[in-house]
N, C-alpha and C positions, 0 to 999 in steps of 0.2 A: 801643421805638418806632422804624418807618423815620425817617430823616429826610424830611419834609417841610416844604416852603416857600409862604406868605403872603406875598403881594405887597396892602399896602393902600394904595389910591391915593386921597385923602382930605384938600383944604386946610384942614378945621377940625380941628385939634388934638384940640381934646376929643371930637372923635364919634372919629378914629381912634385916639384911645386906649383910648376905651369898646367898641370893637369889636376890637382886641386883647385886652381883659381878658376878653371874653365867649370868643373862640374858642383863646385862647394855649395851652390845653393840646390843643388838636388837632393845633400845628406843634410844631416842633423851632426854627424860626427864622419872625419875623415884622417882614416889611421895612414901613414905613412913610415915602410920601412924598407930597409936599404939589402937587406940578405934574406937567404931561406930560415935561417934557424931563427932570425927574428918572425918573420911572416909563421911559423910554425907557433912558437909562442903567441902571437896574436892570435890566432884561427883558437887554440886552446883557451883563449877568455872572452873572446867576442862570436857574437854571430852576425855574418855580414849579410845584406844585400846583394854586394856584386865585387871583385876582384879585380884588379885592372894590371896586371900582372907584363912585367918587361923580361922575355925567355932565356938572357943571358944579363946573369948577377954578377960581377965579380970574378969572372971564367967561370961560376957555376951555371949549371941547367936548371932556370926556374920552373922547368916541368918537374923538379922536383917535389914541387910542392902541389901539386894537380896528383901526380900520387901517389903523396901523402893520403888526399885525403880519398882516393879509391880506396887505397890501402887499409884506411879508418873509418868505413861508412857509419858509423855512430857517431863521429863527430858532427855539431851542429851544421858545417860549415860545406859538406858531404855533396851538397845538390844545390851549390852556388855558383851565378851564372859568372864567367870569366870572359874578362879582354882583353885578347892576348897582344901582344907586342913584340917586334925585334928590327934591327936593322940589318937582318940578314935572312930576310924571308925569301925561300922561294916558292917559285907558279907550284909546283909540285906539292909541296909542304902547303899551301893554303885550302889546293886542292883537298887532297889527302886526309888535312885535320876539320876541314870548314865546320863540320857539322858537330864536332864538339865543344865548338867555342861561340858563345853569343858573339863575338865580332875577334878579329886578325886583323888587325893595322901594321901598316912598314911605318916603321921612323927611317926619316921623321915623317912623323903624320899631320894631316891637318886638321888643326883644332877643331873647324865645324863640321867635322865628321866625326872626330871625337866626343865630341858636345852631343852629336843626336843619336850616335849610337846607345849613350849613357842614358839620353833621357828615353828614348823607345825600350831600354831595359826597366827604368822606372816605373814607365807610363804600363809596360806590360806586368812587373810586379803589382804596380795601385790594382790592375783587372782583376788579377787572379786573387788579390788578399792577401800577396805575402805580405 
């Protein structure tokens, strides 16, 4: 298997555990952190795959970190596919954003839609060669 890397940006524990277990044999390595200033420090030493991002950290806005990296297009990490996440998604905001995010899930979500959105981002990374 290439190496590839998971970046999960996620302040409850047990869902970013539960969402490692489900997709862990897709990476090689699966970074797990709990705020934006850590996910900021990550994106600056690693280059990821794919993002699996939860949109409310801690009362912050993890769109904070989406951009970032607009804001940093020289970062490696600049043109990486994201999955975004919240428990307070609405019809309008899915509408609105669909087409910037490889996949919007509501938590709670279900794992085998979890499971195959990750792997059709894979499967479509393996085509193109990233």
């Amino acid at each position: 298997m290439e190496n590839r890397y998971l970046l999960i940006v996620e302040d409850e524990q047990d869902i970013a555990d539960g969402i490692e277990s489900l997709v862990e044999e897709l990476f090689t390595h699966v970074h797990k952190v709990p705020s934006i200033e850590k996910a900021k420090s990550q994106l600056y030493q690693y280059t990821y795959d794919l993002i699996i991002l939860d949109i409310n950290l801690q009362g912050k806005n993890g769109a904070e970190i989406i951009k970032f990296l607009v804001d940093n297009p020289l970062n490696q990490n600049s043109k990486v596919p994201f999955i975004l996440m919240s428990g307070m998604l609405s019809e309008d905001f899915v509408k609105k954003h669909s087409t910037k995010f490889s996949a919007i899930l509501a938590k709670p979500f279900d794992p085998d839609l979890m499971y195959q959105k990750v792997k059709d981002i894979v499967a479509l990374l393996i085509v193109t060669g990233k």
